[in-house]
C-alpha positions in Angstrom: 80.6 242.6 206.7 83.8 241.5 205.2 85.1 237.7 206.0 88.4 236.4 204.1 88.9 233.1 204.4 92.8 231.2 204.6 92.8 227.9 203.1 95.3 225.0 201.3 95.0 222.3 199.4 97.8 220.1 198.4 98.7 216.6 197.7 99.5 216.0 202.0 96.2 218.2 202.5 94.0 217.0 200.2 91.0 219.2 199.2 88.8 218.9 202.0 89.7 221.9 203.4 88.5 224.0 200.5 86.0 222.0 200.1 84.4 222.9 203.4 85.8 226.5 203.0 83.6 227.4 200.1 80.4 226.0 201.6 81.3 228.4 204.6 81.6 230.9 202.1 78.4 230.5 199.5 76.7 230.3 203.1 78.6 234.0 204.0 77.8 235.5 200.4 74.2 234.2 200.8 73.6 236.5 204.0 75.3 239.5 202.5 79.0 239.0 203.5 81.8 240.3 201.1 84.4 237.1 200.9 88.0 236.7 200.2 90.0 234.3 199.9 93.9 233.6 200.6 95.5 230.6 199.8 99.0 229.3 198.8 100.1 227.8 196.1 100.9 224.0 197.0 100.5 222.2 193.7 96.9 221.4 194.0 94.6 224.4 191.7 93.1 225.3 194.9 92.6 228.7 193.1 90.6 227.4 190.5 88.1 225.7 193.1 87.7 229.5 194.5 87.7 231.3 191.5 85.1 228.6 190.3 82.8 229.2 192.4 82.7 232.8 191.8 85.0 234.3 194.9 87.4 237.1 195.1 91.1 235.5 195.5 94.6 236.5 196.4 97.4 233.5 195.8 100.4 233.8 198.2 104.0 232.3 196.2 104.5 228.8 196.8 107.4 227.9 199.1 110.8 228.6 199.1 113.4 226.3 197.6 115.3 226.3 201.2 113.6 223.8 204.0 112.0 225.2 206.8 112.6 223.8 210.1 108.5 222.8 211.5 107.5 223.8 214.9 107.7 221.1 217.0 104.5 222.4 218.9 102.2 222.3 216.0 102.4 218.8 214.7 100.9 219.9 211.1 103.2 222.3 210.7 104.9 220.7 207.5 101.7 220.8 206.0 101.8 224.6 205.1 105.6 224.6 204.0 106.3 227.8 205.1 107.0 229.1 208.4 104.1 230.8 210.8 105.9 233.9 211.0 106.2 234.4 206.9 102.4 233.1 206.7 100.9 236.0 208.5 103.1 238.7 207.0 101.8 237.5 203.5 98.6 237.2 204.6 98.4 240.6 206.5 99.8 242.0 203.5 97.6 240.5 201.2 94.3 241.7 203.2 95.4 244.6 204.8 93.4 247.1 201.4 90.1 244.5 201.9 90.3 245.4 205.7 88.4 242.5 206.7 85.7 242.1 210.0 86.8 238.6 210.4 89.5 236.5 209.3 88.8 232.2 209.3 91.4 229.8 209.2 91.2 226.0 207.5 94.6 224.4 208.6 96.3 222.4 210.8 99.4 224.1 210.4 99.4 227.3 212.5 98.4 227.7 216.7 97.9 230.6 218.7 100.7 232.4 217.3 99.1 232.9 214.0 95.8 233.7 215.1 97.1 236.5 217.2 99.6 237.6 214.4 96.6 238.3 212.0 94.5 239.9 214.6 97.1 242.1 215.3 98.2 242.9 211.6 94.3 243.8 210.5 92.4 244.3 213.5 90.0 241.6 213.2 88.4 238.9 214.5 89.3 235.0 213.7 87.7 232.2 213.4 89.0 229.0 213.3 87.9 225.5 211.7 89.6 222.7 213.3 89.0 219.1 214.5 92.0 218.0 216.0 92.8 220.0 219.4 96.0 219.3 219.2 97.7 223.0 219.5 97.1 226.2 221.0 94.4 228.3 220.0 93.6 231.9 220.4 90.6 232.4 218.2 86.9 234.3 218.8 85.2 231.4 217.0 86.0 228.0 216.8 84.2 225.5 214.2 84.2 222.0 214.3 81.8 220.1 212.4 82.6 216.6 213.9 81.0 213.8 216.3 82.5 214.1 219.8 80.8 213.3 223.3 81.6 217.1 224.6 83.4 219.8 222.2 84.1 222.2 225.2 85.7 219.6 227.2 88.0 218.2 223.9 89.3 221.8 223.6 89.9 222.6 227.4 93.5 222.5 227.3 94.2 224.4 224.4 91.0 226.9 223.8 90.0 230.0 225.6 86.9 230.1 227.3 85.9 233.5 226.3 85.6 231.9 222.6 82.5 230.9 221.0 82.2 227.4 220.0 80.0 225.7 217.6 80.3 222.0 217.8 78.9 219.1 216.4 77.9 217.6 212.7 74.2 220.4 213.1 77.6 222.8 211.8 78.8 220.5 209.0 79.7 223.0 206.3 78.2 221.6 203.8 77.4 223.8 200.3 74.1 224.6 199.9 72.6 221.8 197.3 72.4 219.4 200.3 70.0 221.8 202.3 67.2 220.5 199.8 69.0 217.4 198.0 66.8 214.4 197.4 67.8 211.7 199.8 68.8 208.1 199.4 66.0 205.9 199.0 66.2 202.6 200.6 66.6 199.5 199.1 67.1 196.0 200.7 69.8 194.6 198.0 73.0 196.6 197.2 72.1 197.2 193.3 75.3 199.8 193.0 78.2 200.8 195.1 79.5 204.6 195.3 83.4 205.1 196.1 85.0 208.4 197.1 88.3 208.0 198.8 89.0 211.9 198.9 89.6 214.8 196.5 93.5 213.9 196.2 93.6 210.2 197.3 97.0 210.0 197.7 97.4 206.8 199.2 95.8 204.9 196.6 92.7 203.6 198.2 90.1 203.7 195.4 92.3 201.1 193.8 92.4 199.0 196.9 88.5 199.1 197.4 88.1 198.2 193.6 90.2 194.9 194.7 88.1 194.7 197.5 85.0 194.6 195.3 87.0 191.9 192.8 87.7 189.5 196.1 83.9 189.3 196.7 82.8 189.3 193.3 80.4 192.0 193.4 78.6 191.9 189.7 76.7 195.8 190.6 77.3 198.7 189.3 80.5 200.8 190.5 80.9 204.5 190.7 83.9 205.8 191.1 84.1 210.0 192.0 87.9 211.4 191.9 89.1 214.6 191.2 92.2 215.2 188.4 94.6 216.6 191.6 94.5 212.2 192.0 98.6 211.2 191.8 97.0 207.6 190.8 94.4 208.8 187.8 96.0 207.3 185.0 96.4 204.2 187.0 92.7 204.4 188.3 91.3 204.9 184.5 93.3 201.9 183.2 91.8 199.8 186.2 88.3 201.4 185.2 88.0 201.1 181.6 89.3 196.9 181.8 86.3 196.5 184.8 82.4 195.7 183.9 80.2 198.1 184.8 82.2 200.7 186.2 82.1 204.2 185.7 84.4 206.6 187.1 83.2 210.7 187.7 85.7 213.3 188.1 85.6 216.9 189.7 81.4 216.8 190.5 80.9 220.0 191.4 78.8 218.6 194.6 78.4 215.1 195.3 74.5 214.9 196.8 73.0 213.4 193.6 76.2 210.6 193.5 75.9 209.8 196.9 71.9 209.1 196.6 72.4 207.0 193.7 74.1 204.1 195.3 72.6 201.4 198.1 76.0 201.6 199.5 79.3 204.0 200.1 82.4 203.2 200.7 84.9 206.6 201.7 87.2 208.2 203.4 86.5 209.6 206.9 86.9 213.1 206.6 84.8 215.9 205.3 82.2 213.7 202.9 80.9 211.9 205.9 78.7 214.7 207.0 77.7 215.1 203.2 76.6 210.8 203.4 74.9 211.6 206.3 72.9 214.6 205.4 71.4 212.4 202.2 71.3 209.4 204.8 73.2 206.6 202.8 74.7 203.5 203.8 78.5 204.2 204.4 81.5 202.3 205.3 84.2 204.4 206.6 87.9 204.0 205.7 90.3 206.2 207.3 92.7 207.2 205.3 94.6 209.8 207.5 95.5 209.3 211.1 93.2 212.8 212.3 90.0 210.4 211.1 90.8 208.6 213.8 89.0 210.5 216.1 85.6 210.4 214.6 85.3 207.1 212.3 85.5 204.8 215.9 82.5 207.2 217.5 80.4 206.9 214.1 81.2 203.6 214.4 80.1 203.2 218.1 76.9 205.2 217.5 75.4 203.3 214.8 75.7 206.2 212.5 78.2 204.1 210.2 80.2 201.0 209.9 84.0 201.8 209.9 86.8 199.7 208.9 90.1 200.3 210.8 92.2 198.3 208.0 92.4 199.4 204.7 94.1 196.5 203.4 91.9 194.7 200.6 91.2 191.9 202.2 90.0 193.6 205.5 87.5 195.5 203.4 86.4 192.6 201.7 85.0 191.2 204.5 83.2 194.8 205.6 81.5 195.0 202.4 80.1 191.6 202.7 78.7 192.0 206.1 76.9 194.9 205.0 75.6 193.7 201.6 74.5 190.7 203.3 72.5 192.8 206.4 69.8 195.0 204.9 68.8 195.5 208.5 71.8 197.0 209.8 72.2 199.4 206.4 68.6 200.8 206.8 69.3 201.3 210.1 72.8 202.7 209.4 71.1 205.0 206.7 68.4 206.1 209.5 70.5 207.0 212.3 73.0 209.0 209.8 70.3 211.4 208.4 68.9 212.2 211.5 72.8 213.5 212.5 72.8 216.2 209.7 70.4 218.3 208.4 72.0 220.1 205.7 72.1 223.8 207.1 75.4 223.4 209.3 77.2 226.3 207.1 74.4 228.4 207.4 74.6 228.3 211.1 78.2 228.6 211.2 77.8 231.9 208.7 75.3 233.1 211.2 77.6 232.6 214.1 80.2 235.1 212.2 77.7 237.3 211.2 75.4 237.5 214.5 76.7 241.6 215.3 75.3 242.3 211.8 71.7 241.5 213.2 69.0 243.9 212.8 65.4 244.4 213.4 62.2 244.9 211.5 58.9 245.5 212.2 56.6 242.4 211.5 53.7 242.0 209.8 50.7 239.5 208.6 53.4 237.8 206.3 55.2 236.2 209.1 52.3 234.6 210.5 52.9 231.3 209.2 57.0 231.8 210.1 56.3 233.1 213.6 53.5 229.8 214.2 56.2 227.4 213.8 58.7 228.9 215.9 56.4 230.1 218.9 54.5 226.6 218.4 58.3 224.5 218.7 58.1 222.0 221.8 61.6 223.7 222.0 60.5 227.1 222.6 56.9 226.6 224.3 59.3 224.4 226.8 60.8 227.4 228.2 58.0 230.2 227.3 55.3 231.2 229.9 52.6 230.1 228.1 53.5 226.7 227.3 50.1 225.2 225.8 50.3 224.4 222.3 49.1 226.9 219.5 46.0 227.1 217.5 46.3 228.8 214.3 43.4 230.9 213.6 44.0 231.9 217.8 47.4 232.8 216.4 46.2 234.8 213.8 43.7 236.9 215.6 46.4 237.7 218.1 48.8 238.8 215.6 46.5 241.5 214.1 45.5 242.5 217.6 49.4 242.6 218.5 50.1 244.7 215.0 46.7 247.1 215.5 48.1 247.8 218.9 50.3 251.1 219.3 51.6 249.9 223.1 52.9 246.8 221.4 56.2 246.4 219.4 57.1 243.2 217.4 60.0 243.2 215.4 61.8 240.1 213.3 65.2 240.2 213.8 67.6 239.0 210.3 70.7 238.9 209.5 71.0 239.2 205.4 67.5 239.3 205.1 67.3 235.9 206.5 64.9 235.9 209.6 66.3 234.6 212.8 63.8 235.6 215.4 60.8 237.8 217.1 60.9 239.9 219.8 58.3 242.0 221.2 58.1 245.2 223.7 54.6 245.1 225.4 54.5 249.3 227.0 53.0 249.8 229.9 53.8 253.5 229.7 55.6 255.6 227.4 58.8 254.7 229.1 58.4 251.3 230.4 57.9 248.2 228.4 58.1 244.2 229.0 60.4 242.2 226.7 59.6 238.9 225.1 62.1 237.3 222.4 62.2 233.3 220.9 64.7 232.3 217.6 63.9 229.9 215.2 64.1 226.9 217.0 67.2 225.5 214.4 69.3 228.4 215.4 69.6 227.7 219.1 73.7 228.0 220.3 74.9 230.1 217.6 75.1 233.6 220.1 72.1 235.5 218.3 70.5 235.9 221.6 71.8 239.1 222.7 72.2 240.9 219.4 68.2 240.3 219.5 67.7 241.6 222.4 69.7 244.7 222.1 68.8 245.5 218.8 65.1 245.1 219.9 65.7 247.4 222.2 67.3 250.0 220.6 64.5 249.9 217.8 61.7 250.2 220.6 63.4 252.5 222.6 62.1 252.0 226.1 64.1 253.3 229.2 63.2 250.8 231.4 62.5 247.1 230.0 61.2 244.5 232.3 61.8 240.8 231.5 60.1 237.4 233.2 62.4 234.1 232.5 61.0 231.1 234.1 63.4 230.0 237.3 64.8 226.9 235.6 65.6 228.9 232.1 69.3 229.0 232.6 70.4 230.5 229.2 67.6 232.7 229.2 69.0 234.3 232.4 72.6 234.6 231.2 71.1 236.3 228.2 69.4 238.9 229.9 72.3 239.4 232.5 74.5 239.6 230.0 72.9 242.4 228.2 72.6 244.4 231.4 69.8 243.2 233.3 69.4 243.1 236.9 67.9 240.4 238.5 64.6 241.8 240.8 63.3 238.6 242.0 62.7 235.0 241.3 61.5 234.9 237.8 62.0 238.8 237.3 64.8 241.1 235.8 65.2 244.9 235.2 67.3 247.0 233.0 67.6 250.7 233.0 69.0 252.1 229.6 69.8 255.7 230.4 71.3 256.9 231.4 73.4 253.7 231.9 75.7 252.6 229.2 74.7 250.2 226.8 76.2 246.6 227.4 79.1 245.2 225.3 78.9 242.0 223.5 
């Protein structure tokens, strides 16, 4: 499957959005997608972050030397310096040879319009990553990574239902060191403190937090991470190298191992919160753009981390003493934080794009331990028949029996080799079968359902498939009615593949 990927970075951006992008991406690549990206040329070497990391690139001309006039219905729209309309002709133009499946857009610049130029120009499907709501949107998939009490309510007013929606930091698209990353390690005194304000910092903040830290007379050891896209690095060096025990990191390639270092964080609210969360640090939040807004007060509220509103000095001054000074509250922020994020957000997200790429195999002994865990999930015995826990030499015996058996079918389904679930096709004559299926418990809401099912299907081959969903199973009814089932009787549900027509996902 072929995925390009339209991202910025600029001074007015920052780098977040690549950032994000190219853990989307390694998570794509990793599960056999072919990825592209297209970006713009907007002062910040956004192609050198691509092409770093080992990815195919096209990079559109920078603006024009006339103004463009902003669309007063996308309030971002500044941020791209071109117009919409220009945007996707470039970007049609510059895709139309890869021909890609889907198309997924990082900005805040473009609405509806865009979405359903490209999808018109290519033929594709779009995804979108967003966290703002604040424009029309006309994608198939919508990403957004951030705390909020109910996604699907925040984008009511401006999202289709007919699109998918992941939701919530379990997709933080995070790059794949943080999956396994060692994780902070409590300790009652703040020994060090680790700043990172954001890949551009444009407003200056590291240097205000550093005169935070001067205010209290903190004597521990400061870390510093920037990037050289900073407008204040020569500035921030000079205030560095006359500062004891300070160092100061530039372009990390990830940030896990800096972030696990330090008893405390101090950053901006975007992007790098999930990345504090998923090693379960200490953090107080400083919002440094006005989108930030939405999330750092919510964090705040949930006890996930402390958030100061002001970024004055002297308001942080008095943040970063109440923390140092409460070893209680920062183990507790640290606890709450890495139970949020879990480090396998962009693998989700890159099996949510991916999901119509899902095949079958058939299983064997080898994914005996794989298919204990899953079957043996409180998740998925809470809505399986047989709900009594698992015993693992029972588990074995019934697997050979299930394998020895030529009525019985079990298949893994994967996408890129990665296995997602089990299904199974239990014939009670040549033509008629019963259908069981479960996922990996940590891939629940993603869509995979239904391409299990039918792929399942076609791999067994049955012409009538019988299901049984337990009456309080909601999704597990949708799923089977979706892919052409006909509901029987209470708990029981029929399909009859020829000679009627397959369903359509």
């Amino acid at each position: 499957m072929r995925i390009a990927i339209r991202v910025d970075a600029s001074a007015q951006i920052g780098t977040g959005h690549v950032r994000r992008s190219l853990a989307l991406a390694e998570a794509l690549r990793s599960l056999g997608g072919d990825v592209r990206f297209v970006t713009r040329s907007l002062g910040v070497d956004s192609v050198g972050m691509m092409a770093g990391a080992g990815f195919d690139h096209t990079s559109l001309l920078g603006p024009p030397g006339n103004v463009f006039t902003p669309d007063r219905d996308v309030p971002h729209s500044d941020w791209a310096q071109v117009d919409c309309t220009r945007d996707v002709g470039e970007t049609v133009e510059a895709l139309r040879a890869f021909a890609p499946d889907w198309v997924v857009l990082d900005s805040y610049a473009f609405d509806a319009k865009w979405h359903e130029g490209v999808r018109a120009g290519l033929g594709c499907q779009i995804a979108q990553i967003d966290d703002l709501a604040d424009r029309t949107l006309a994608c198939d998939l919508l990403i957004d990574h951030t705390y909020a009490p109910d996604h699907r309510a925040r984008y009511a007013a401006v999202l289709p239902r007919s699109a998918r929606l992941l939701g919530g930091p379990r997709y933080a698209l995070l790059g794949p060191a943080y999956a396994d990353a060692p994780r902070y390690e409590f300790h009652d005194d703040v020994r060090s403190i680790g700043m990172f304000l954001g890949g551009v910092d444009a407003g200056g903040h590291s240097l205000g937090v550093l005169d935070a830290l001067d205010a209290i007379g903190f004597e521990g050891a400061v870390e510093v991470v920037a990037t050289t896209a900073n407008p204040h690095l020569g500035d921030l060096r000079e205030r560095i190298a006359g500062r004891a025990d300070t160092k100061l990191s530039l372009d990390l390639p990830n940030l896990a191992a800096f972030f696990a270092r330090h008893d405390l964080q101090v950053g901006a609210g975007g992007g790098a919160s999930w990345e504090r969360c998923c090693i379960g640090v200490p953090t107080l939040l400083v919002v440094v753009a006005p989108n930030q807004l939405s999330v750092a007060p919510l964090l705040a509220e949930a006890g996930i981390a402390a958030f100061a509103p002001d970024p004055a000095p002297e308001a942080l001054a008095g943040h970063i003493v109440t923390l140092i000074d409460d070893a209680a509250r920062r183990r507790a922020l640290a606890e709450k934080s890495r139970e949020l994020v879990d480090g396998l957000g962009a693998t989700r997200a890159a099996l949510g794009i991916l999901a119509s790429s899902l095949t079958v195999r058939p299983a064997t002994q080898a994914d005996a331990r794989m298919m204990f865990d899953w079957r043996g999930d409180p998740a998925t015995r809470a809505v399986s028949l047989d709900s009594d826990e698992l015993v693992w030499d029972d588990h074995v015996a019934w697997l050979s029996r299930v394998l020895d058996d030529p009525s019985r079918n079990l298949f893994v389904g994967a996408i890129g080799g990665r296995p997602v679930g089990v299904i199974r096709f239990d014939f009670s004559t040549d033509a008629r079968a019963e259908v069981s299926l479960y996922l990996d418990p940590a891939l629940h809401g993603l869509g995979l359902g239904p391409h299990l099912l039918l792929a399942g299907e076609a791999a067994a081959n049955p012409a009538i498939v019988d299901a049984t969903v337990l009456e309080g199973n909601r999704a597990s009814q949708r799923l089977f009615e979706r892919c052409g089932y006909t509901r029987t009787g209470p708990t029981a549900y029929e399909k009859h593949r020829l000679p009627s027509p397959e369903a359509t996902l």
